[in-house]
N, C-alpha and C positions, 0 to 999 in steps of 0.2 A: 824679704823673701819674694812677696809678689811683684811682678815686673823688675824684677834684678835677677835674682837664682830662676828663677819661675818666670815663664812667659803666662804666666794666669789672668792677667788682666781680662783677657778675651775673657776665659770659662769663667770670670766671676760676672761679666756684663750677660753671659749668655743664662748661666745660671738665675739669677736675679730675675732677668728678661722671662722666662720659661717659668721662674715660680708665682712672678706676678700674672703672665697668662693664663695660670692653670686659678687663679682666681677671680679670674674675669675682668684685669686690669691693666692696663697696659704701664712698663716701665721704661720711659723715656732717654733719650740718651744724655739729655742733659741732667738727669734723674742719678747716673750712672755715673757722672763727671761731678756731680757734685757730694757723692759720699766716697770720692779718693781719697785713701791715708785715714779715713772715719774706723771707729773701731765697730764692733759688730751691733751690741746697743742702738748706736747712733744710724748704722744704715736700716738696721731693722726697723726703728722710729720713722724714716720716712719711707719703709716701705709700707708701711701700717696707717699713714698716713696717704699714702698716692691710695694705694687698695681700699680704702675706708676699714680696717679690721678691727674687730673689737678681739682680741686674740693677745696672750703675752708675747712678751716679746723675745722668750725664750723659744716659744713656740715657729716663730719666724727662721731666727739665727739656726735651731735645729733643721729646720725645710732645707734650707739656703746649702748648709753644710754639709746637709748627706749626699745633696746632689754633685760639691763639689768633692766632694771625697772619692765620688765612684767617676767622678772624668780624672780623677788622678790615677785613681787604680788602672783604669783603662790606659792612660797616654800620660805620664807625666811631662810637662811640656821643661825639663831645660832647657836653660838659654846659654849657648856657647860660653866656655869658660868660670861658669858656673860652679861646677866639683870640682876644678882643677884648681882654681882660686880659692873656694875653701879648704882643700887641703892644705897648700902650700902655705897659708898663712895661717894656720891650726900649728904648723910647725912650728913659728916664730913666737907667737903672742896668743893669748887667753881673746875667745870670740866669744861675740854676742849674737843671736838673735833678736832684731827690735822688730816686729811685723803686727800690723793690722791686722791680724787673720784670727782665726780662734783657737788659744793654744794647743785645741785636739788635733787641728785640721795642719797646724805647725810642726807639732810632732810627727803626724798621720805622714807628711810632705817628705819632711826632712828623712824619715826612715828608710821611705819608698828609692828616696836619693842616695841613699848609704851614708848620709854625711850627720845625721843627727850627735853620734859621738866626737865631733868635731866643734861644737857647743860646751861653754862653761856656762852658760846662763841662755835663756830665752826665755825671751819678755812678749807677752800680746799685750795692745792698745788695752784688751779687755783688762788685763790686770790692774791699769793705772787709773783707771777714769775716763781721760780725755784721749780719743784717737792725736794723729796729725792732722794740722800742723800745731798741733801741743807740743812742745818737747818733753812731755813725762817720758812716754816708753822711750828714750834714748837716755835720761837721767837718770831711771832703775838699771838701765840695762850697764850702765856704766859701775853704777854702787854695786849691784851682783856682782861684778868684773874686778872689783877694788880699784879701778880706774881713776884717774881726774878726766873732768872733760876736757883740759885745755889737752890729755896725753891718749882723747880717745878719737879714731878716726872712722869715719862712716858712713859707706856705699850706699848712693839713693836713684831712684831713679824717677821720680815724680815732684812736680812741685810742690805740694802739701809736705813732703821727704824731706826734699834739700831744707826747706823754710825751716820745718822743726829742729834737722842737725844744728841751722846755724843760730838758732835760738837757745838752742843747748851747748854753745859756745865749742863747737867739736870739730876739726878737719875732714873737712866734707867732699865726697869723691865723687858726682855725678856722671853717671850713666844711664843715659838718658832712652826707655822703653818707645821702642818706635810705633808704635800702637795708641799709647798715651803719653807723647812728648812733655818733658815740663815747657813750661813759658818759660821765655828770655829774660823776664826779670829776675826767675829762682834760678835759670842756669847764673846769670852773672852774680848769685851768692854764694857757687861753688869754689873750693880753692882749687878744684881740679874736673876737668873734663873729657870723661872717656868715651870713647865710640862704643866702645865692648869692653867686658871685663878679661877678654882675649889680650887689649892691648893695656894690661894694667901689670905693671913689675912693682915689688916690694920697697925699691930703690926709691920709687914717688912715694911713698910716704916720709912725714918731718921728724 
């Protein structure tokens, strides 16, 4: 979802950025690059840890979340090709959402988009344990789907993304978030490379 359907990258660096200012510590950008594809646990832990906070960590993930709830409400950022890609391919084949995000904030997303009924399964990082680049949330999301992986195919656009798809043995479509580019070593693990999901037909997949 984030940085593929959703331009959120940004409102999660700036949210982040703003919750750790409002506790008097500042949240670095390579602070921000280093919990990509992390599920919400795992970024909350080093934000507890930059902040010094003796606090749960439920208490974090909730901060973080209401703030990005209400810059969706405000401005949901699609990204070209976005709804129009999930519907047409909702027509074909049984979808999955695999997303880092926190599955209220996924559902909250997907509604706002009109596209949540377009979902047979959606899976958060938080559900499995390990964010990306784990392949758990693409492994659930495939078993929800009745899926194999060698028959499941999956849109990423971050290098913690492609790494996990291709861990999870799955046909892997990159599209690559121009904000947070993957590196050229996770692009050359895609079997396919898109500028946009504008330039993506059904026809490319195997």
């Amino acid at each position: 979802m984030d940085g593929l359907l959703l331009d959120s990258e940004v409102y999660w660096e700036r949210t982040r950025t703003e919750y750790c200012r409002s506790l008097g510590c500042r949240w670095r950008p390579e602070d921000e690059l280093g919990v990509k594809g992390h599920n919400s646990r795992e970024w909350a832990q080093r934000i507890r840890g930059r902040c010094a906070l003796d606090v749960p960590l439920e208490t974090i993930i909730a901060g973080v979340s209401d703030r990005m709830r209400t810059l969706y409400h405000e401005r949901l950022p699609l990204l070209p090709g976005a709804v129009e890609t999930v519907r047409s391919l909702h027509c074909l084949y049984p979808l999955g959402m695999a997303s880092s995000s926190p599955p209220s904030l996924i559902r909250f997303a997907m509604t706002e988009a009109g596209i949540l009924d377009c979902f047979t399964a959606i899976v958060s990082s938080d559900d499995v344990g390990r964010g990306k680049p784990s392949p758990d949330v693409f492994l659930e999301t495939a078993r929800q789907l009745g899926s194999s992986t060698s028959g499941t195919a999956v849109f990423e656009d971050s290098s913690s993304g492609i790494t996990a798809a291709r861990a999870a043995g799955m046909f892997t479509i990159a599209v690559p978030n121009p904000h947070y580019p993957p590196s050229d070593d996770a692009l050359q693990l895609a079997d396919l490379v898109l500028p946009s999901l504008l330039d993506f037909n059904a026809s490319m997949l195997p």
